[in-house]
N, C-alpha and C positions, 0 to 999 in steps of 0.2 A: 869427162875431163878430169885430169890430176891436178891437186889441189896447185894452187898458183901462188908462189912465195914470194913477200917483195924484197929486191936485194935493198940492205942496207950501207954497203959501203964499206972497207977497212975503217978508214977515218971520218969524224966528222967533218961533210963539206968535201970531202976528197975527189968528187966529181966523179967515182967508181959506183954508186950506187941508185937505184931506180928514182926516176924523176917524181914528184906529188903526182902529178898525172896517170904513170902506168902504177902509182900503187896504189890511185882509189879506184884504175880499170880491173887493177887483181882482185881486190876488196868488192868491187860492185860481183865479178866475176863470180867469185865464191858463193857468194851468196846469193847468187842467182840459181846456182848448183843445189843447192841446201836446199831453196824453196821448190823449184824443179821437184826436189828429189821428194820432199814430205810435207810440200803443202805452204797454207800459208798460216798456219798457227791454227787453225779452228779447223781446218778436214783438211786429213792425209790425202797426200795424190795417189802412194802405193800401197797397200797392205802390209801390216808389222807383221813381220814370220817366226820374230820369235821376243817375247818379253819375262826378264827375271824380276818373281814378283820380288821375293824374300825369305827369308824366314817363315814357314804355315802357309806362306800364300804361291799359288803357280797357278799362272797363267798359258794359256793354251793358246800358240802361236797361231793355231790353226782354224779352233773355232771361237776362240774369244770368250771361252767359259772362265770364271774365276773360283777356284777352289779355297777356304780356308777352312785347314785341317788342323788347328792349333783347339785347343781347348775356349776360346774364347777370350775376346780382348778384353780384357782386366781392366785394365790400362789404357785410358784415351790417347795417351802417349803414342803408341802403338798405334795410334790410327786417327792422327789428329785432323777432323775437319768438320764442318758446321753442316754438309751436304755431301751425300755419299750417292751416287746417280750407278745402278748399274743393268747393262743395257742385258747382258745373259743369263743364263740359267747360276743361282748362284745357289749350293748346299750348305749349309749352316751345321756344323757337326757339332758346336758347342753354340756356349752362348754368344749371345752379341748386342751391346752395348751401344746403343747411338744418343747422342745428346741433340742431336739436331736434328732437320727432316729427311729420309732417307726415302728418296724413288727409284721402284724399281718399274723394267719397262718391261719387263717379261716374268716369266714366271720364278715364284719361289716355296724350294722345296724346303719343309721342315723335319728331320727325323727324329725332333725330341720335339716336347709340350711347348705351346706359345704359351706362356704364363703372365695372364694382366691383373692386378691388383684390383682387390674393391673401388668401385667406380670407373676405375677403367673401362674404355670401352672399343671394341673393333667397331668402325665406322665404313660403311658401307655406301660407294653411289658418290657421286660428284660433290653432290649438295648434303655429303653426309646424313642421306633420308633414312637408313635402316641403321640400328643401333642395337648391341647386344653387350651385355653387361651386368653385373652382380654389385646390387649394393651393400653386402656384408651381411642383412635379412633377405631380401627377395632377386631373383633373376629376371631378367626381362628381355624382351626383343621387341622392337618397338618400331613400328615403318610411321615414320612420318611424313611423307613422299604422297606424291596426289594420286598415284596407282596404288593396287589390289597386291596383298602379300599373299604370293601361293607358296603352298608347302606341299612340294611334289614324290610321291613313289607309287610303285606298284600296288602296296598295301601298306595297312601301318597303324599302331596304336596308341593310346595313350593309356600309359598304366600304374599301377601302384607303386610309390617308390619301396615302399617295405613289403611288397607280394607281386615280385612282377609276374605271377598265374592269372592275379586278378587284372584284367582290364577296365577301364571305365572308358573308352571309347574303341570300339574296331572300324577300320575303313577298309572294304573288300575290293579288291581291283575291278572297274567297270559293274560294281554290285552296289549292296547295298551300304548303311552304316549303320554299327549294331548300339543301344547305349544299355550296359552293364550295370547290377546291383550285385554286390558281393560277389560275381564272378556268374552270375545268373543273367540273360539274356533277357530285359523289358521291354524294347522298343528297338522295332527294325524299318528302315521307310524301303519300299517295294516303288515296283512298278506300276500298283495302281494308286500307292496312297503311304499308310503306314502303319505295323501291324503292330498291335500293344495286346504284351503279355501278362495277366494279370488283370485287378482294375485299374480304371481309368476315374481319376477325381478330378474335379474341373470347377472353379467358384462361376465360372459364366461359358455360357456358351452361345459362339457368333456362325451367325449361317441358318439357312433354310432347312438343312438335314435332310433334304429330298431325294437323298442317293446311301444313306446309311442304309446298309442289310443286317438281316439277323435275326431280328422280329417280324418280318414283313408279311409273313403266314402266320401270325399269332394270334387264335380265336380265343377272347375275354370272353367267358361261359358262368355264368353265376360266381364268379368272383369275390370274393369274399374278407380278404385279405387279413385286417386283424382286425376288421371292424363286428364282426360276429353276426356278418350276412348284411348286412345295412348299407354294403356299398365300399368303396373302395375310403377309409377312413381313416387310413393312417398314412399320409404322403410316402412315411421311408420306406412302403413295399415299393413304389414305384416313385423315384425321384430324378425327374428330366425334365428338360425343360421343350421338348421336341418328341410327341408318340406317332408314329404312324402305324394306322392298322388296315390292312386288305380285309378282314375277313367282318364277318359280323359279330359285334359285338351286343351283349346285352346285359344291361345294369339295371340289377332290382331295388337298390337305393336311390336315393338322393345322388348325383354327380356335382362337382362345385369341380370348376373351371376357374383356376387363376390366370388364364392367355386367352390367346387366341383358340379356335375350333375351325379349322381347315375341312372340307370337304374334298377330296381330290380324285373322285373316281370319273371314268370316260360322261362324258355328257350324256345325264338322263340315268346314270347309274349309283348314285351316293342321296341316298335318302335318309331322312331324320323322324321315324315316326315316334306319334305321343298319341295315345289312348284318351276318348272321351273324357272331358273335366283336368284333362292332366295339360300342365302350361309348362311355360317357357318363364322362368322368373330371371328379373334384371334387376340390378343395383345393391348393393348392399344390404339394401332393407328389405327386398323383394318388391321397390314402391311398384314396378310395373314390369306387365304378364302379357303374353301372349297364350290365348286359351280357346279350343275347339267348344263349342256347344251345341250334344248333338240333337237335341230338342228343339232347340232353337236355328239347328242349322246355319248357327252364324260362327264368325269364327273374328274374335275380340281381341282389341289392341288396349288394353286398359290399366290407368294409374289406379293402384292399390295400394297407395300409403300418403304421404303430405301431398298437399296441391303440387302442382305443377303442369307442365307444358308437355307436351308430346309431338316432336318434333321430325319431320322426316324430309332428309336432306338429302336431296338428286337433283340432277341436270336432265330429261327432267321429270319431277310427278306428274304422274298418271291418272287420275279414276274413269274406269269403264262401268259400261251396263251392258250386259251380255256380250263380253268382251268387243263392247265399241267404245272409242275413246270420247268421253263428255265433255273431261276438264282436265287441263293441263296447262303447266307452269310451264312458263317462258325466262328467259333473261330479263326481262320489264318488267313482268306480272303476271295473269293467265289467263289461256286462251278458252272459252266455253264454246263448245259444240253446238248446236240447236239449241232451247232458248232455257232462260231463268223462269222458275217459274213465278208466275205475277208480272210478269215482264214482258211485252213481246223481243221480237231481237238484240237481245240487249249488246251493244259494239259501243261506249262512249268512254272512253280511257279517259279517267281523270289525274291529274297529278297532282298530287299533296305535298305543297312544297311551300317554306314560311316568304314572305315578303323581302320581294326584291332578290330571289334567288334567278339561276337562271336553270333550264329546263334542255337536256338536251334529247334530242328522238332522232334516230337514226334512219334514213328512207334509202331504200333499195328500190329497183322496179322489177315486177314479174307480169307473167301473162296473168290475166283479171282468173276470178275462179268464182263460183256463185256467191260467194262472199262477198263481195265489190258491190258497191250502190249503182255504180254504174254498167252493170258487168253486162253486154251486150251495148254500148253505146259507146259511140267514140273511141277511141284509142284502144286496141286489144290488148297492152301492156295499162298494168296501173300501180302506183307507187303503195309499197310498202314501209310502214312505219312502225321500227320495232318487231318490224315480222309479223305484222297483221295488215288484210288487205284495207288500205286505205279506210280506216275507221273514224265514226265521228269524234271529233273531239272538244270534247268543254276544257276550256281556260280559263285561267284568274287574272281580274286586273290585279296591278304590281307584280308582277311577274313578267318574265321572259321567254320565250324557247325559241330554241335553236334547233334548225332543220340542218343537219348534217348531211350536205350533199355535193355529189359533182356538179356542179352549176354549169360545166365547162361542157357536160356533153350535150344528149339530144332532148335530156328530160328536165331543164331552168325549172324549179319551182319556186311559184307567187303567189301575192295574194289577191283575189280578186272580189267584188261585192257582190258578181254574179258567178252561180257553177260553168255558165257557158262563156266565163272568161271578157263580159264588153267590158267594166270598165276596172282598171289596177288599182288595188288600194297602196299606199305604200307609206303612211304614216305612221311613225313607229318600226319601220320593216326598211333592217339591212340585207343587201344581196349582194354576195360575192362570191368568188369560184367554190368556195369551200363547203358555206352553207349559206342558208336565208333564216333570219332571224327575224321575233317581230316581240315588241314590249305592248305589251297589252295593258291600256288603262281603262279609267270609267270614260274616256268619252271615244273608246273603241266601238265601233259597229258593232252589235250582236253576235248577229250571224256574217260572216266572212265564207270562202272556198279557197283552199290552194288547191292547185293545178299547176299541169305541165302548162308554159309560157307556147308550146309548139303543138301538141296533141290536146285533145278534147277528153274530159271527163275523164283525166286520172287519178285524181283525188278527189275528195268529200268536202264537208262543209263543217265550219269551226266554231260554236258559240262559248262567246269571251265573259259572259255574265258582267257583261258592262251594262252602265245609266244608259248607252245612246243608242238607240232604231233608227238605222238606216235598213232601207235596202229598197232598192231597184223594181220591185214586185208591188200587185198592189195592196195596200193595208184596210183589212177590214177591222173593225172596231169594236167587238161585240158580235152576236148574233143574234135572228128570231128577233122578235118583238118585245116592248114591255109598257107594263101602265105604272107603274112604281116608278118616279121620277127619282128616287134613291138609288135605285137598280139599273138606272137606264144607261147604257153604253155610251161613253163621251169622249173627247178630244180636248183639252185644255192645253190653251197656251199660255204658262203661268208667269211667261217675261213678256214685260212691258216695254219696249223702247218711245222714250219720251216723242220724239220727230222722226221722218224721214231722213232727216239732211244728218247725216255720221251713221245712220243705220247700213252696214254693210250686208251684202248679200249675195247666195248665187242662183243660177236661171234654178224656177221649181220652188223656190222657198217660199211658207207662209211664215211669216211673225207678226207678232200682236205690237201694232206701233200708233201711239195714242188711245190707247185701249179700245182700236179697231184693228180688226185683220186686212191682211195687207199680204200680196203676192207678187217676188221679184221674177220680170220675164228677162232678167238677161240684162237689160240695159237701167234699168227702174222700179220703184217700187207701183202696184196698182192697187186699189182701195177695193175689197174685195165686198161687194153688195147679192143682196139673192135676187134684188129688182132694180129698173133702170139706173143699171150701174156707169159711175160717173168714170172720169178715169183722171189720170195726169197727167205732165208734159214728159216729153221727150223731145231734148234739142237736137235740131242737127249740127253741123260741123260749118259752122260761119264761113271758114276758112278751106274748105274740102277742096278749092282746086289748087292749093296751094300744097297739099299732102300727098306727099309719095310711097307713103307704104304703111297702111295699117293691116295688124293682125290679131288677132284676140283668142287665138288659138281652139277653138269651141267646138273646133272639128271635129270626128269622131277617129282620127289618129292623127299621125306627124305624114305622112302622105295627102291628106285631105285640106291641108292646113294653105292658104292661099293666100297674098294679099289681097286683102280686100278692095283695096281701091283700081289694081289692074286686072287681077286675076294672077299674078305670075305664082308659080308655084318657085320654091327655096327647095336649093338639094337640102339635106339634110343628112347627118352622120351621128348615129350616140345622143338623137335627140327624142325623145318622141313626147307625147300628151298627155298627162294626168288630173287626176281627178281632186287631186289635194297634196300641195297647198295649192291653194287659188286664190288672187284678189277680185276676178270679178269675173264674171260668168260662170261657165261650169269647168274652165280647164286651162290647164297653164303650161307650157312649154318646159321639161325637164332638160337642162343639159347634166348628160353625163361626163364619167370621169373619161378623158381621152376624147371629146367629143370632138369633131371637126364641125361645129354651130353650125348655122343657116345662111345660107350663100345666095346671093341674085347677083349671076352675072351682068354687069354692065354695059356689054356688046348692043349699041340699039343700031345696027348697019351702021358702024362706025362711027356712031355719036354715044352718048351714054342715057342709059332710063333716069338714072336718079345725079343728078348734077350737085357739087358741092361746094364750086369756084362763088358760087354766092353765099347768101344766108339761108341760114338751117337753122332747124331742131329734132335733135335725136331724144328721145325721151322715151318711160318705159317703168315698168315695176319690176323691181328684183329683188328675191330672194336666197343671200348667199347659202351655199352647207358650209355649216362651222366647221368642218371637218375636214373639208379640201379648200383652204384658203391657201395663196400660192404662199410658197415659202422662198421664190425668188427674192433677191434685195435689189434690183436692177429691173429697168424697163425689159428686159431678155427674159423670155422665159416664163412673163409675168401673168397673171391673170385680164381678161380681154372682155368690156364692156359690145364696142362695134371697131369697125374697119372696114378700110377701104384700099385692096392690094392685089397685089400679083407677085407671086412667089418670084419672079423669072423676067418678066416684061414690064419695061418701066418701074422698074422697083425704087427708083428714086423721088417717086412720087405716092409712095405708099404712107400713109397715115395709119393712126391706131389709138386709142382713148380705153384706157385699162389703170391696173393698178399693182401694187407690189409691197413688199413687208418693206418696211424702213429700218428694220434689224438693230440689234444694239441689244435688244432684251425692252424695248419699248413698249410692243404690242400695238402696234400703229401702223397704218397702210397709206402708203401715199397714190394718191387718184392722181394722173396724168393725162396729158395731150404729145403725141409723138409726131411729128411731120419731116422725112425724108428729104422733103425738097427745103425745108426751110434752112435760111442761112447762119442762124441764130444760132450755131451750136454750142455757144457759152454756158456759163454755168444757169441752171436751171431754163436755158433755153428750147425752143419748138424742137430743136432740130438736133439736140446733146443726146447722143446716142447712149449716152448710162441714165441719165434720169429723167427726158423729155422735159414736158412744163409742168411743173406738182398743181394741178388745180386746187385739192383740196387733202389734207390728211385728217384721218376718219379711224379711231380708235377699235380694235377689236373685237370690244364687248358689244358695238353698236350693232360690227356685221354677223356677230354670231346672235344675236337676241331671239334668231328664229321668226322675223317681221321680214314682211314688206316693206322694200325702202322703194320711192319716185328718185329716179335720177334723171334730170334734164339737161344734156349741152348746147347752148344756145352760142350761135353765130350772126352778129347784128350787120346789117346792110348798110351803116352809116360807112364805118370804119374795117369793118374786117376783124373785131374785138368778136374775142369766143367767150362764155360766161358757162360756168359751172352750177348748179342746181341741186341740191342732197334735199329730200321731204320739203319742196319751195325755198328754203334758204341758201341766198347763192354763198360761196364761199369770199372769204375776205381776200384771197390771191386772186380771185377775175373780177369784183366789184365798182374796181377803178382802171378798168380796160387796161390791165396788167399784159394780159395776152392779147397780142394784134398778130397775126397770119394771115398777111396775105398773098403766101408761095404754095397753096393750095390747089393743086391741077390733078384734073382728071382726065380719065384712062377710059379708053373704049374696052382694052381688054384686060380692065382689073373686074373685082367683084367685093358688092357690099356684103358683108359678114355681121353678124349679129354673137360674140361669143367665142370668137376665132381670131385667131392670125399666125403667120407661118411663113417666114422669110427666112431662108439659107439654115443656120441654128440657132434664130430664133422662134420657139413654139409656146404658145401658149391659148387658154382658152377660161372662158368662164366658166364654174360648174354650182350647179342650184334651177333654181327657175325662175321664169323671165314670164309674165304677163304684161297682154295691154300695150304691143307696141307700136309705136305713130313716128315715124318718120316726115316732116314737112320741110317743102323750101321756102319757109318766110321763120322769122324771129318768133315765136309764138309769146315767149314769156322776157318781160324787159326790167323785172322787179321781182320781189320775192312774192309767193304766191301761195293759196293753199290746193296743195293735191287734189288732183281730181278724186271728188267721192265718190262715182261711180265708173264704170266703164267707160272710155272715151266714145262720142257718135264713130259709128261705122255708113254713116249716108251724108252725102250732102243735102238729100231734098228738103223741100219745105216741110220748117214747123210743125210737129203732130203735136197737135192741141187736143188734151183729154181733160173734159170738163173737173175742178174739184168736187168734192163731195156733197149731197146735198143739205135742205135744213140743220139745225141742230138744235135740240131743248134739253136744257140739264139745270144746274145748280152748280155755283162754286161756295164749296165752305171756307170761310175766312179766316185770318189765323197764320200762325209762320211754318202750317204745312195745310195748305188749302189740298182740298182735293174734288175735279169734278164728277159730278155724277149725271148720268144722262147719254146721249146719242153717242154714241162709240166715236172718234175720232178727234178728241179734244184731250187737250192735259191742261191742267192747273197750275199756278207758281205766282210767288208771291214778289210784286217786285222791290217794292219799298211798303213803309206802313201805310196806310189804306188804299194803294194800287196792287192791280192784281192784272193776271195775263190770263188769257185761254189762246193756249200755241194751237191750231193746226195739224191737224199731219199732213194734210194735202193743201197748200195754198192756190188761194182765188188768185184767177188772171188779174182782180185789181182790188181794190180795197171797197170799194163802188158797188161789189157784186153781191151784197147785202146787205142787209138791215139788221140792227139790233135792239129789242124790246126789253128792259129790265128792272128789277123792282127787287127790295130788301125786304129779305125777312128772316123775324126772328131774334132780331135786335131788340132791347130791352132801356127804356123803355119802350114800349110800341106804339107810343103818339109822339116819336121825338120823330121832326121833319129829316129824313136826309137827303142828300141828293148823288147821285152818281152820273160820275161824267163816261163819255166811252173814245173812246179813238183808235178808230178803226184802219187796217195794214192787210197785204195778202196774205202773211203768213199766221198773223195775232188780232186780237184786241183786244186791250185794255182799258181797265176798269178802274177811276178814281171813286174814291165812295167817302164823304165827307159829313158830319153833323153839320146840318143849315146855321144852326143858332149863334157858333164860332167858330165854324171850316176845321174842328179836329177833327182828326183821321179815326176812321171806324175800323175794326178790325175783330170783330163779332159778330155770328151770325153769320148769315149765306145770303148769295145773290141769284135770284133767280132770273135766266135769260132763257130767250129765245130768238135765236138765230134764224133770222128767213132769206133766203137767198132768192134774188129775182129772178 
């Protein structure tokens, strides 16, 4: 389009000239042309075909090259701008002056020097990482960049600046690199390593040198060196810290070794001989020698200088005799072969270890070897301890050890009083997956066995060098005969228990009570005579058909274990029968940790065996573990006296009498009553699902003391009022029939529990042991009371009446510590000033059932009248003893009686 002119008019306003209209359509016009033609200010639409630079400069229409051929811009004048951008090849044939930053996007040729002043520096890499520069003393190049500077050619040196013939470094293409001394070749590195011309000095040297050549055929042949035959004597003939020699070498001097001495030839081929009398000397001083003697045909390990130890240290020593092995050290200690001599078999590992340490021995099982005590008996597999087959072991009381074991597999080890496993010892003795552990004190059994709980006669038998003899087998007392009553074999029971009545006992025991022996069968003590032996009572159960479930656990496991009064056998889960602790008989009911307790279904063809819509009493002996007291703070979860429930069926009717931490940092446990059906759910109501009824709260210390506690729950028949019981004293929360429940309904198909309960997520369980328990449907106890002393009757029948003991003639000495002497069964005590007792150990059916004759003597003077009155009781009688003259009380001298029984 040709450019577009606007008319203006002859005159102004003359109406001959272009309207504002068409002359901003010519104006818009044009310049629409313009931009068409070269863009819009930032990139050209067509190619510039031809540009005059000026003066020195010419531009090439064609390719955009910029030439300046001027000497160099002097003068910024000349070339005024703060950014000089150019996109082509640009030739610089003079100088050129930039004050500001100048990019170039292509290449640039220089045909004279780039010349940068001191300091100055060409900058290299985006982040200016390589830097090359002259600080007016030293040159440098310097990559400060996180890559590697290579400096790449075919070859190439580094050389003298004042002798460039001399080199001090050559790089040969794909070879080696040489380093130069005065123009002389020292050190080349090769293809196997690096070859050094000249010597080699070295302050240390690192590595095994086991592939150094050169010397490797070098036979040392009387050698001499500058020692003038004596031996190699001056280090500088030979100074390395590294000799190997193949060949044989032989030294007629002395040799001194500052290192090590390596033997390294094929196995069986590097020998060290020494001539008779000639040794091996060690240490400084020569204190000690290794020396052949061929006279004596021994051959000596001996310290020849200050005392000291001679020690020899392996995994492990050895000594043989005719190369068999005798004695040999283990990781423990050491194992001896066949025997010691003075010794038969000698196998008793003792550990020496201070008080109150703990002890641990590691048990593995293998198949038995003739080593084993039991090796053909019982189980073909027998536990190792330490690596020794099943050895005897002596212990120390105060001490500890720990049996490190899988408990979880098929080999549980315990401890028992017999090796054939009848009865568990477990006092003192933790068991857990890991190990079993036992603290041994003085009133530890002797002799003990551990054994596999599942296999027969895998381990041995343990003596604990304790005060106490137990054991299961029978005891003889001496042997042979004797007439030397000094000498003679005896039995002494050197504890006294004053009466029967608080003497505790279990079935089997004899003890000295009233200073007569005496032996408990389980339910009582009996007066132990060698001729027409008398006996004592044992009551029966007044109340026996009132009682629904006695057990006394005595059985010979938790399978055998029955109520006594029906016969019914209790499932049973994590519970079984031990031998200690025990209140009364020989055995007591352990609940374990996780136990599911002792169950008697209540199905009797849809009525129930044991009813509880009346009056009850649950009562029993327990003994908490301090160790698993529940840590619930809520009836949930909590620890479980008895119960009566169903997980699923009529669960609304489920009851439970248990207990729980009271939390806070108290250390206090709260005893409760829980009943489902009761309405009462208020605060500390039957039926309040967080806390039930608090019967009793009962401090920490009481339930960890390691005692027997009696707990009684009593349910009266007047009212439906439930009463609480700890050791006979009820608590102050049931003594004023606080608790009345009478929404108590039973279930044909729940089940009484002893230690259990378990409804939906709430689980819990008592853990410790339970003896002595008696279930009855009447009130038994309506007041406080004291604990039954012995085992409760396990019969209803009549009375067995076991006549007291008979006669008795002694003497009581007078005094504020009387003491009787005479017929075993009597004890002395003084009750007030001139009364006196003689207790019984066995009390007469009546007070009526003899006579007593008695008379003072001794008293001074001995013509003064006295008299002595008596008054006579089943269990005592006492003695007034008065001077006639003025009824003071005597309390000197002794009374001589005689007891005759009708």
């Amino acid at each position: 389009m040709a450019k577009l002119g606007i008319s203006t008019g002859s005159a102004p306003n003359d109406g001959t000239g272009d309207s504002l209209l068409d002359g901003a359509i010519k104006v818009n016009s044009n310049f629409n042309e313009i931009y068409t033609a070269i863009g819009d200010g930032t990139t050209l639409a067509v190619p510039v075909t031809n540009v005059v630079g000026g003066t020195g400069i010419n531009v090439s229409g064609s390719t955009g090259s910029v030439t300046i051929t001027n000497t160099g811009i002097a003068n910024t004048n000349n070339l005024r701008t703060d950014f000089l951008e150019v996109s082509g090849i640009s030739t610089l044939s003079g100088g050129l002056t930039v004050d500001g930053v100048s990019t170039f996007t292509d290449n640039v040729i220089l045909n004279a020097n780039l010349d940068l002043q001191d300091a100055d520096k060409i900058l290299l890499g985006t982040g200016d990482d390589l830097e090359i520069y002259h600080t007016g003393f030293h040159s440098f190049i310097v990559d400060s960049g996180v890559g590697d500077l290579y400096i790449r050619a075919s070859s190439g040196y580094i050389q003298d600046q004042g002798n460039a013939n001399q080199s001090w470094l050559k790089f040969n293409s794909a070879a080696g690199v040489e380093a130069h001394f005065a123009g002389n070749k020292k050190l080349e590195t090769t293809t196997n390593g690096v070859t050094v011309t000249g010597a080699l000095t070295a302050t240390s040297f690192v590595g095994g040198g086991a592939n150094i050549t050169g010397i490797s055929t070098l036979n040392i042949v009387n050698y001499s060196g500058g020692g003038g035959g004596s031996g190699i004597g001056n280090t500088n003939n030979i100074r390395t810290n590294f000799l190997e020699v193949s060949g044989i070498s032989t030294f007629n001097g002395n040799v001194d070794v500052n290192a090590h001495v390596s033997f390294k030839a094929g196995s069986g081929n590097s020998q060290l001989y020494m001539y008779d009398e000639n040794g091996i000397n060690l240490g400084t001083n020569n204190d000690a020698r290794i020396i052949y003697n061929n006279s004596g045909n021994i051959v000596k390990f001996e310290r020849v200088g200050s005392a000291g130890e001679i020690e020899i240290d392996a995994a492990p020593v050895t000594l043989k005799h005719s190369d068999s092995i005798r004695l040999q050290t283990t990781a423990y200690g050491i194992s001896v072969d066949q025997s010691i001599a003075g010794y038969a078999y000698l196998q008793a590992p003792f550990w020496k270890q201070p008080n109150g340490s703990m002890v641990t021995i590691n048990v593995t099982v293998a198949t038995k070897t003739q080593e084993h005590r039991y090796n053909g008996s019982g189980s073909g597999n027998g536990y190792l301890l330490n690596g020794v087959q099943a050895p005897f072991l002596t212990l120390t009381p105060g001490r500890s050890y720990r049996f490190l074991h899988t408990n979880t597999g098929s080999h549980p080890l315990k401890f028992y009083l017999e090796a054939d496993r009848t009865t568990l010892y477990s006092t003192g003795v933790t068991f857990n997956n890991a190990y079993t552990e036992i603290a041994i004190s003085d009133t530890t059994p002797q002799v003990l066995h551990y054994q596999c709980t599942n296999h027969a006669y895998m381990g041995n038998a343990v003596y604990t060098n304790s005060n106490k003899l137990q054991t299961p087998y029978t005891v003889s007392v001496g042997s042979g005969s004797s007439t030397n009553g000094i000498d003679s074999p005896a039995l002494t029971l050197s504890h006294n228990n004053p009466t029967v009545v608080g003497t505790a006992g279990t079935t089997g025991q004899v003890k000295q009570i009233g200073g007569q022996p005496y032996y408990y069968d389980g339910t009582t003590w009996r007066a132990l005579f060698l001729v027409d032996a008398p006996s004592t009572v044992n009551q029966a159960d007044s109340d026996w058909d009132n009682t629904m479930i006695r057990m006394n656990f005595d059985q010979a496991n938790i399978g055998a274990v029955t109520n006594l009064k029906d016969g019914r056998t209790p499932s049973a889960g994590q519970v079984d029968v031990v031998a200690s602790p025990v209140k009364y008989g020989t055995k007591s009911a352990r609940f374990q940790t996780n136990n599911s307790g002792l169950t008697f279904q209540q199905d009797n063809s849809g009525s129930v065996y044991y009813p509880f819509e009346g009056a009850w009493t649950l009562e029993g002996w327990f003994y908490f573990d301090s160790t698993q007291l529940p840590t619930a703070q809520s009836i949930t979860d909590s620890g479980v006296l008895f119960a009566n429930y169903h997980p699923s069926i009529s669960v609304a009717a489920n009851w439970k009498i248990g207990y729980y931490d009271l939390g806070g940092g108290t250390n206090v446990f709260n005893f409760y009553w829980h009943n489902r059906s009761s309405s009462n759910t208020g605060t500390n109501g039957a039926g309040n699902a967080t806390t039930g009824f608090a019967l009793k709260q009962i401090g920490k210390t009481t339930l960890s003391d390691n005692a027997w506690h009696h707990i009684a729950i009593v349910r009266e028949p007047s009212n439906g009022s439930i009463h609480f019981y700890f050791d006979g004293s009820e608590a102050n929360n049931t003594s004023s029939d606080q608790l009345i429940d009478n929404q108590i309904n039973d279930v044909a198909g729940h089940g009484f529990r002893i230690g259990r309960y378990s409804y939906g997520g709430d689980v819990g369980n008592f853990e410790g042991n339970v003896d002595d328990i008696r279930v009855s449907k009447s009130a038994r106890y309506t007041s406080n009371f004291t604990p039954p002393a012995s085992a409760l009757p396990i019969t209803g029948s009549t009375t067995t009446v076991y006549e007291p003991a008979d006669s008795k003639v002694g003497e009581i000495s007078l005094g504020s510590s009387p003491a009787w002497t005479g017929t075993p069964g009597v004890t002395a005590s003084q009750i007030a000033a001139g009364q006196y007792r003689a207790t019984f150990a066995t009390a007469y059916s009546n007070a009526t059932d003899y006579v007593i004759q008695t008379s003072m003597n001794d008293y001074t003077p001995t013509t003064t009248p006295v008299s002595i009155g008596v008054s006579r009781f089943t269990t005592h009688a006492d003695f007034f003893v008065r001077r006639v003259s003025d009824g003071a009380n005597i309390d000197t001298g002794s009374l001589a009686i005689d007891l005759f029984k009708k």
